[in-house]
Biotite code that builds the C-alpha atoms (Angstrom):
import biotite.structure as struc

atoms = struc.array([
    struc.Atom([-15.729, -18.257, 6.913], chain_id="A", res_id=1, res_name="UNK", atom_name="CA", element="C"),
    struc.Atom([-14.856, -19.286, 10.453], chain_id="A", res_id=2, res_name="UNK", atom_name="CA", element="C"),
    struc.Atom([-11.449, -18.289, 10.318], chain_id="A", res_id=3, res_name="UNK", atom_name="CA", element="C"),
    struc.Atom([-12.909, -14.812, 8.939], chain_id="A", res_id=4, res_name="UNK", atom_name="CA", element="C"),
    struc.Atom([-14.886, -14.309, 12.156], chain_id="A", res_id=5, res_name="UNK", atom_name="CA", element="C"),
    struc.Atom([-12.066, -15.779, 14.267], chain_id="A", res_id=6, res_name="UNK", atom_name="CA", element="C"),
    struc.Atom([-10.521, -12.500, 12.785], chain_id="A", res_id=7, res_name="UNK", atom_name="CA", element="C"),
    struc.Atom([-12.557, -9.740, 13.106], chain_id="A", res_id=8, res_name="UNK", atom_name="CA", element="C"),
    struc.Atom([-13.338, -10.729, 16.429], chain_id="A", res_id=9, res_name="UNK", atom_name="CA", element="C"),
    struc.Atom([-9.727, -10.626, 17.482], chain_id="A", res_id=10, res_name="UNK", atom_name="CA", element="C"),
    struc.Atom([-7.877, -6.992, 17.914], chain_id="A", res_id=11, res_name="UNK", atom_name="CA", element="C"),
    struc.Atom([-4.999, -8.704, 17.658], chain_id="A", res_id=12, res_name="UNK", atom_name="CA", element="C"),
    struc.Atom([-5.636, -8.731, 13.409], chain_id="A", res_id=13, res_name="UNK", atom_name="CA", element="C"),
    struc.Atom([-7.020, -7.016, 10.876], chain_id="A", res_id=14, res_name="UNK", atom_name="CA", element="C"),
    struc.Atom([-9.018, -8.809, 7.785], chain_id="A", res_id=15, res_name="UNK", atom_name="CA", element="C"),
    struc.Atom([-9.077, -7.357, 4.596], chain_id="A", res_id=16, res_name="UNK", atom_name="CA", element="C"),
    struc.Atom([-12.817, -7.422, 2.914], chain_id="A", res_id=17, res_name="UNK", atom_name="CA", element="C"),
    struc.Atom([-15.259, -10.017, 3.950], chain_id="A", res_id=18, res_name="UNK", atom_name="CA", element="C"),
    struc.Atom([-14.039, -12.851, 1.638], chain_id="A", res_id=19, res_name="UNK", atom_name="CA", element="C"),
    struc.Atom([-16.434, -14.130, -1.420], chain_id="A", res_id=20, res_name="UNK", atom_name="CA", element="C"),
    struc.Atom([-14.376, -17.986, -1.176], chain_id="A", res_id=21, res_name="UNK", atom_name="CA", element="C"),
    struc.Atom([-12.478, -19.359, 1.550], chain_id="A", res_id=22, res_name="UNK", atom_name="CA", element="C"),
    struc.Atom([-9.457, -17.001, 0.977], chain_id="A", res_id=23, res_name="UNK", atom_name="CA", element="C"),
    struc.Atom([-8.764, -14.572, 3.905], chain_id="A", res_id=24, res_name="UNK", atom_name="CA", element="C"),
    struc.Atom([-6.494, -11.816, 3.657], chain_id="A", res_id=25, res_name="UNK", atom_name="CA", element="C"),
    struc.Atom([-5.686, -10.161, 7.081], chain_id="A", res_id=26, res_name="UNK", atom_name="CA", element="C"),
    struc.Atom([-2.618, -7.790, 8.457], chain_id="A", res_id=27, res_name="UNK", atom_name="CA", element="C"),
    struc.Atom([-1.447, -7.788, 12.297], chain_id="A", res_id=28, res_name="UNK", atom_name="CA", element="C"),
    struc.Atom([-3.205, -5.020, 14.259], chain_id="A", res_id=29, res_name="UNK", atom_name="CA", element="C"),
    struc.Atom([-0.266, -1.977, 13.947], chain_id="A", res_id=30, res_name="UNK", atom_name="CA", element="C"),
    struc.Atom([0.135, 1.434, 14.630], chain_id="A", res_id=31, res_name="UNK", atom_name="CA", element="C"),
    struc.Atom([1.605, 2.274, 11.085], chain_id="A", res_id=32, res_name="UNK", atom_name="CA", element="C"),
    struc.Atom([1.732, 0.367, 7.436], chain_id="A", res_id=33, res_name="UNK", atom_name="CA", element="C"),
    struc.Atom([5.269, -0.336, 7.490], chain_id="A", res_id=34, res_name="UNK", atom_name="CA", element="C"),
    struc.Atom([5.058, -2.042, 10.942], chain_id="A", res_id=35, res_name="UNK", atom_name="CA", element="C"),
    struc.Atom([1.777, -4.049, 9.730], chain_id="A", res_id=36, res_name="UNK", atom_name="CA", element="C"),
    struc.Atom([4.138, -5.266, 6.728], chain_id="A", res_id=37, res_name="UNK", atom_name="CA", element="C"),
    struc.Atom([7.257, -6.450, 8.733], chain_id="A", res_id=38, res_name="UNK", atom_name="CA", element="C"),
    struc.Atom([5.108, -8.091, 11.387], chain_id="A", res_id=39, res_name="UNK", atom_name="CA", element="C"),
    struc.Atom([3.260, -9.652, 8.430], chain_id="A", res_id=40, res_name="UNK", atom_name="CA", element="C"),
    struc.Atom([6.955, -11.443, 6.898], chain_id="A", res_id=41, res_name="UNK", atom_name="CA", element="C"),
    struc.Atom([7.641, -12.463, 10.938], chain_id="A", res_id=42, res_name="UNK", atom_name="CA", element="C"),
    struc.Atom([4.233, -14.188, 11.435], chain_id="A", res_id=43, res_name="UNK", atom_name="CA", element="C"),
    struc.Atom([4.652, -15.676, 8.125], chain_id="A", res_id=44, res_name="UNK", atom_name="CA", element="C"),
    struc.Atom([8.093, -17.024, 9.319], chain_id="A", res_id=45, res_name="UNK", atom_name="CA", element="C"),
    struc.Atom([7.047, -18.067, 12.767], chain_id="A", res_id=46, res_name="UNK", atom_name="CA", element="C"),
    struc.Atom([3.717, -19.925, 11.512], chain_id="A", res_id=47, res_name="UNK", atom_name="CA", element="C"),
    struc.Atom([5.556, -22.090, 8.863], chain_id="A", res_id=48, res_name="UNK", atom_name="CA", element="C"),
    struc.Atom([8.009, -23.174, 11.789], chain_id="A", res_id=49, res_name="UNK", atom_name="CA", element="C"),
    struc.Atom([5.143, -24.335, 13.799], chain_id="A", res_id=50, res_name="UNK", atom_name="CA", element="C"),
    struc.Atom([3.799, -25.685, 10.420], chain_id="A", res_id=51, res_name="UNK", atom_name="CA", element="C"),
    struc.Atom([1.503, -23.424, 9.136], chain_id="A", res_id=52, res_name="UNK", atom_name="CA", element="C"),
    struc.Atom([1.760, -22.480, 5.872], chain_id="A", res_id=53, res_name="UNK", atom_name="CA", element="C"),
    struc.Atom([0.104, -19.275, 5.114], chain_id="A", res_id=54, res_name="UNK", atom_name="CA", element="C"),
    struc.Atom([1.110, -16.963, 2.398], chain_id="A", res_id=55, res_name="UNK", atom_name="CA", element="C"),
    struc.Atom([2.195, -13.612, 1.621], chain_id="A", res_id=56, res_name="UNK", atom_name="CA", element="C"),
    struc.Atom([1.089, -10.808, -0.499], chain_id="A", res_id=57, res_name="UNK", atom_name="CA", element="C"),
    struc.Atom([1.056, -7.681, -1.447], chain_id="A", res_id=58, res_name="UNK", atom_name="CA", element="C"),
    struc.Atom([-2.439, -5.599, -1.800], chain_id="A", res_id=59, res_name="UNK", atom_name="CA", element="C"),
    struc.Atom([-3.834, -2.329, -1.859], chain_id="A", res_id=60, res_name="UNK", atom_name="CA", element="C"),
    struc.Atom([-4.888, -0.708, 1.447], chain_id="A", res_id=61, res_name="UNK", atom_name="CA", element="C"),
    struc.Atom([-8.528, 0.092, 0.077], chain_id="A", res_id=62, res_name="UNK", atom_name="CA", element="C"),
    struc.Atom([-9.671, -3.710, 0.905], chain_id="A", res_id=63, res_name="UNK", atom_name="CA", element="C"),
    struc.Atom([-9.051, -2.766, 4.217], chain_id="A", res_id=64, res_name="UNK", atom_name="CA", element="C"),
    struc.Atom([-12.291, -0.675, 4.448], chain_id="A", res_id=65, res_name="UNK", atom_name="CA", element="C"),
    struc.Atom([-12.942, -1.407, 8.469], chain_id="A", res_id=66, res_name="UNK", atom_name="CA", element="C"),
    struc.Atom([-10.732, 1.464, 8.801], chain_id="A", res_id=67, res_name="UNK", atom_name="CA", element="C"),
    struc.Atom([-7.416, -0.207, 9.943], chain_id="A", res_id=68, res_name="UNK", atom_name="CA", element="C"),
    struc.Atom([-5.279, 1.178, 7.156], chain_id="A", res_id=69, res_name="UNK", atom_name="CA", element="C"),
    struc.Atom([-7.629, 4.615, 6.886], chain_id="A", res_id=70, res_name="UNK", atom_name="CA", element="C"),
    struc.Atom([-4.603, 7.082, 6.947], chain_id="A", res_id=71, res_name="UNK", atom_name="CA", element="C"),
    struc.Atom([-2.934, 5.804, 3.646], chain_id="A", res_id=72, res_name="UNK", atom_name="CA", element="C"),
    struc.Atom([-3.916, 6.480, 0.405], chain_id="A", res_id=73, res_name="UNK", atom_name="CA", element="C"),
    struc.Atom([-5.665, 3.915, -1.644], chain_id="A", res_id=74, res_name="UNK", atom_name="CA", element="C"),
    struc.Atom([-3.290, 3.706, -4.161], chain_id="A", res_id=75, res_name="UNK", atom_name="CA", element="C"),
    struc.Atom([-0.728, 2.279, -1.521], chain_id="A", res_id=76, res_name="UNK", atom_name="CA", element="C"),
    struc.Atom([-0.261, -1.226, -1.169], chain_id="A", res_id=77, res_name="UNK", atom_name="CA", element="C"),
    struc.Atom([0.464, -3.205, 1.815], chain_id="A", res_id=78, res_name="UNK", atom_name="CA", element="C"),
    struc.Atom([2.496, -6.683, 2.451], chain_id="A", res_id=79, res_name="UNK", atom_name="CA", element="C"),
    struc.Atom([-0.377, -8.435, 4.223], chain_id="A", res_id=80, res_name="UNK", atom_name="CA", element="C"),
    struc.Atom([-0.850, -12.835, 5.228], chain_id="A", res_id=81, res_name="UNK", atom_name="CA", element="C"),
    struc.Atom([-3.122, -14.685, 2.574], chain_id="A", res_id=82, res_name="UNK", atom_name="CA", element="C"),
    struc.Atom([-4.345, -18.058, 3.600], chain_id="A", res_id=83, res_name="UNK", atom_name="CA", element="C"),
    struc.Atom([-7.329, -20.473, 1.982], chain_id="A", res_id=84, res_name="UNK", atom_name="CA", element="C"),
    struc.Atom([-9.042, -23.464, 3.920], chain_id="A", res_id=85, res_name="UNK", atom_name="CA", element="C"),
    struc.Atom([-11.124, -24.552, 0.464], chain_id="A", res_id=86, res_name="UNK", atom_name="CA", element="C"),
    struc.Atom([-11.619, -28.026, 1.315], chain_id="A", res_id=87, res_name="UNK", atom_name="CA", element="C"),
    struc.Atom([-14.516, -29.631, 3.511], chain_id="A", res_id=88, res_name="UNK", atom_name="CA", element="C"),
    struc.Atom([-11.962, -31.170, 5.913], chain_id="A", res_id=89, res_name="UNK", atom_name="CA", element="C"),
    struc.Atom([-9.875, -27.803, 6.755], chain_id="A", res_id=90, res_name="UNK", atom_name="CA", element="C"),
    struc.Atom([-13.306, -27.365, 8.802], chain_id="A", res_id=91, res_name="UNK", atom_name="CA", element="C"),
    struc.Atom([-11.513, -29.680, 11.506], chain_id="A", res_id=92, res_name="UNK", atom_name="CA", element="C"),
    struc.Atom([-8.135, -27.724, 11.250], chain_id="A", res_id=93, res_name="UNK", atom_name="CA", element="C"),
    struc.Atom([-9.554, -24.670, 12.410], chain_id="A", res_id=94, res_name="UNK", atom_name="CA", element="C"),
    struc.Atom([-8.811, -24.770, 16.155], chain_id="A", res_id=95, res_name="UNK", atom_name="CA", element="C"),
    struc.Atom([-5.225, -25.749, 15.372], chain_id="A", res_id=96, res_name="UNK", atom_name="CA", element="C"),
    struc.Atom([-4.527, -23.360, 12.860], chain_id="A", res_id=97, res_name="UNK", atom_name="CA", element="C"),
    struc.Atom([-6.105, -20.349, 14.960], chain_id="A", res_id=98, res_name="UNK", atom_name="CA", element="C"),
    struc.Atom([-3.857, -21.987, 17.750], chain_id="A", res_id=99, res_name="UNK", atom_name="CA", element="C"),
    struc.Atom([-0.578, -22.138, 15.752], chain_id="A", res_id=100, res_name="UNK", atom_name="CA", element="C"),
    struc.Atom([-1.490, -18.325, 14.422], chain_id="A", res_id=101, res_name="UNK", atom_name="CA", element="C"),
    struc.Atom([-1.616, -17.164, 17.683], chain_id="A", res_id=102, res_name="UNK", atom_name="CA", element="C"),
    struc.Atom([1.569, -18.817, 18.665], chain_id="A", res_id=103, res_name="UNK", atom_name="CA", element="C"),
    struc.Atom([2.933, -17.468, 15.536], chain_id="A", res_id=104, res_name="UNK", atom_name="CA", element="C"),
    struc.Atom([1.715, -14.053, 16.671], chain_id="A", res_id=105, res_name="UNK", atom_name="CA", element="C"),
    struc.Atom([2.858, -14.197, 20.166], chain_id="A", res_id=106, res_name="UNK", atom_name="CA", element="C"),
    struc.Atom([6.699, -15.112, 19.123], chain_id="A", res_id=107, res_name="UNK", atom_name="CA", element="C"),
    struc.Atom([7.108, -11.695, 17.062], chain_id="A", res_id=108, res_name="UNK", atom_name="CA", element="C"),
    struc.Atom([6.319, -9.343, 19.645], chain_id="A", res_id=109, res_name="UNK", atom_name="CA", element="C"),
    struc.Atom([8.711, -6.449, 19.564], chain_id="A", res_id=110, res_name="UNK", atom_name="CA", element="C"),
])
């Protein structure tokens, strides 16, 4: 759940619904769906070059309740990053992965 919180403090993403596991859906902060999507593949592409291996996937907009994909109907999906930290040791990994996200992040600035 740290990585969660690292999220929804940060207007730089946007987390899906407050996870029930240790699987965290979230979207880069965009002005429009289509954007969120592509800068969703080039984060994906820039973390696993820095070694970060998230995944991608494709979900409706209605677990985005916080409001960040509000103007889209819920039947509309979005391509959004996916990534689990299930095991007691990813506890350790956090600061590096929020690191290498970030770096990710940075590097697909338009």
């Amino acid at each position: 759940m740290q990585f969660y919180a690292r999220l929804r403090k940060d207007e730089r993403f946007a987390p899906a619904f407050s996870p029930e596991l240790d699987i965290v859906v979230f979207l880069p902060s965009e002005s429009s769906r289509e954007k969120a999507a592509s800068r969703s593949r080039r984060v994906f592409d820039a973390a696993a070059k820095r070694d970060l291996h998230l995944a991608v996937a494709e979900l409706p907009v209605r677990f985005w309740s916080n409001g960040a994909l509000a103007n889209f109907s819920s039947t509309e999906t979005v391509t959004c990053l996916r990534s689990v930290l299930m095991k007691p040791e990813h506890l350790e990994w956090i600061e590096p992965i929020w690191e290498r996200l970030l770096q990710a992040h940075s590097n697909t600035e338009s």
